[in-house]
N, C-alpha and C positions, 0 to 999 in steps of 0.2 A: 303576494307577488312583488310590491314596492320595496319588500325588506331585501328578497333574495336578488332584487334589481341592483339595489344599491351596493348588494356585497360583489356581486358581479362587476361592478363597479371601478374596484380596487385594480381590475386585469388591464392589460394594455386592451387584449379583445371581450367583446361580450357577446356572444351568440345563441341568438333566442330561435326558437322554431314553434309557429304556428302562434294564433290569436293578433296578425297582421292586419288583416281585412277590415271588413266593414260589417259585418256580421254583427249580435249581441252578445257573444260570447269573444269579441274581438278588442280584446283590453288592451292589449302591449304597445300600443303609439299612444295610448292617453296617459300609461302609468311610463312608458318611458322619459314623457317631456314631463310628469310631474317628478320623477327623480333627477330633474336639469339636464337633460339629456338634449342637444340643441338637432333638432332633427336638418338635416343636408337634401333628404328625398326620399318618397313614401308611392311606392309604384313605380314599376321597370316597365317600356315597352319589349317584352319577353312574351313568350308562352313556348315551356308553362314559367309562372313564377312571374304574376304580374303584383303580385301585394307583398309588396318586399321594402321594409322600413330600413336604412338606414339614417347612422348620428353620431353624435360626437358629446365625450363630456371631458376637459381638459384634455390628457393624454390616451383616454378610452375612446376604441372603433367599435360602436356598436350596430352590430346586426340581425335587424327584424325579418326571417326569412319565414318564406309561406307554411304550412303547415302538412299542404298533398307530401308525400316524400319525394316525389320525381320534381315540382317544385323547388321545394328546398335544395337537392343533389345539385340544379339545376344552375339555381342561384349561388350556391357555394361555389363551384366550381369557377363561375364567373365574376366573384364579387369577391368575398373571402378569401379562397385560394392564392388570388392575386394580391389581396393586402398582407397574407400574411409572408408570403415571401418577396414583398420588396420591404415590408419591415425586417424582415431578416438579411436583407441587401441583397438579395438574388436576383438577379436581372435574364437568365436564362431559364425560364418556370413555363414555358406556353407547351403544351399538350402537342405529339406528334399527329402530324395528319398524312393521310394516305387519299392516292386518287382510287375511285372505284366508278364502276357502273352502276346504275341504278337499275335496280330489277323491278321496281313499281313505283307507277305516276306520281307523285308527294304533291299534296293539295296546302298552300298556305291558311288556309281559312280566316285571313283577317291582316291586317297593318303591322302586327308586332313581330319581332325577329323569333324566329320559332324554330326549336330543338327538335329534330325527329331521330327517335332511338333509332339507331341500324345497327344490324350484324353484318360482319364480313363473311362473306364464301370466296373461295379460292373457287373458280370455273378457269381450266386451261393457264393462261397469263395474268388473267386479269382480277382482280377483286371483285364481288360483287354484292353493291348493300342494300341489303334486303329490309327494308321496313319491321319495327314492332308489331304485332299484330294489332295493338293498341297503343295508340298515343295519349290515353287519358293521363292526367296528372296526379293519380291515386294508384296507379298500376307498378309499385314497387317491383314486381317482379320484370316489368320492361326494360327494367336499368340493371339488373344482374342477366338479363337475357342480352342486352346491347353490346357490343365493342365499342361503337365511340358515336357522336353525333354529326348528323348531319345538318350544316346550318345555311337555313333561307335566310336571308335579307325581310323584311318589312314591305320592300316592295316588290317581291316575287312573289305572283302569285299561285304558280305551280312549274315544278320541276319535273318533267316528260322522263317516261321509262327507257331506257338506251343510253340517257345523255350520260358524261363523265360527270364526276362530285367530287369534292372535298370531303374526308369524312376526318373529323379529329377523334383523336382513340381514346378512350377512358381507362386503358389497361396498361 
């Protein structure tokens, strides 16, 4: 792992997926700061996609994203995505949003800013988004089933069915 770290290295980015955490099987923060890798911050207030390493070594951005895949999507999307086009000088990159109805209650469960996959339905004029059936963070298919995310705040702790939302599209 330290060799293919270092060759990784050489990139302006380096992008790891999974072995973040705190687990045993969870190497990639101890062999990144043993290949000089100066870590910046190791955990996002997110869900999903709270064991998320980023760092730096000279001129390389590197990022330690979770390993769930809705995780990771999750995190790239918000982390990544964005480094890699204002490295490329793009300053107009943030994802379209659309307003929608909320067809089910959304439960925050907790402090951190929380992704809930929705699909859009066209009902009459208005959109309306509908909740994943699951919001686990291993549920790969939630995120080719979604159109785009709806996103709670930290400190909302639930979004009522009826109300208008923000949803940012992923397509």
């Amino acid at each position: 792992l330290l060799a293919r770290i270092k060759e990784g290295l050489s990139y302006q980015f380096l992008i790891l997926s999974g072995g973040v955490s705190v687990g045993d099987y969870d190497l990639v923060a101890d062999v990144l700061r043993e290949a000089g890798v100066k870590m910046m911050f190791w955990k996002v207030a997110v869900k999903p996609g709270k064991p998320t390493f980023f760092g730096m070594r000279k001129d390389t951005l590197v990022f330690g994203l979770p390993g769930y895949p809705v995780s990771s999507m999750v995190n790239f999307e918000n982390l990544v995505r964005p480094a890699i086009f204002s490295m490329l000088g793009q300053r107009d990159w943030q994802r379209i949003r659309v307003k929608a109805i909320l067809k089910e209650t959304v439960l925050s469960g907790g402090k951190r800013k929380k992704f809930i996959r929705v699909k859009l339905v066209k009902e009459g004029d208005n959109y309306m988004a509908v909740p994943a059936p699951s919001q686990h963070s291993g549920v790969l298919k939630s995120m080719v089933w979604a159109d785009g995310f709806l996103i709670l705040p930290g400190e909302v702790e639930r979004i009522e069915k009826g109300k208008e939302v923000s949803v940012e599209l992923l397509r």
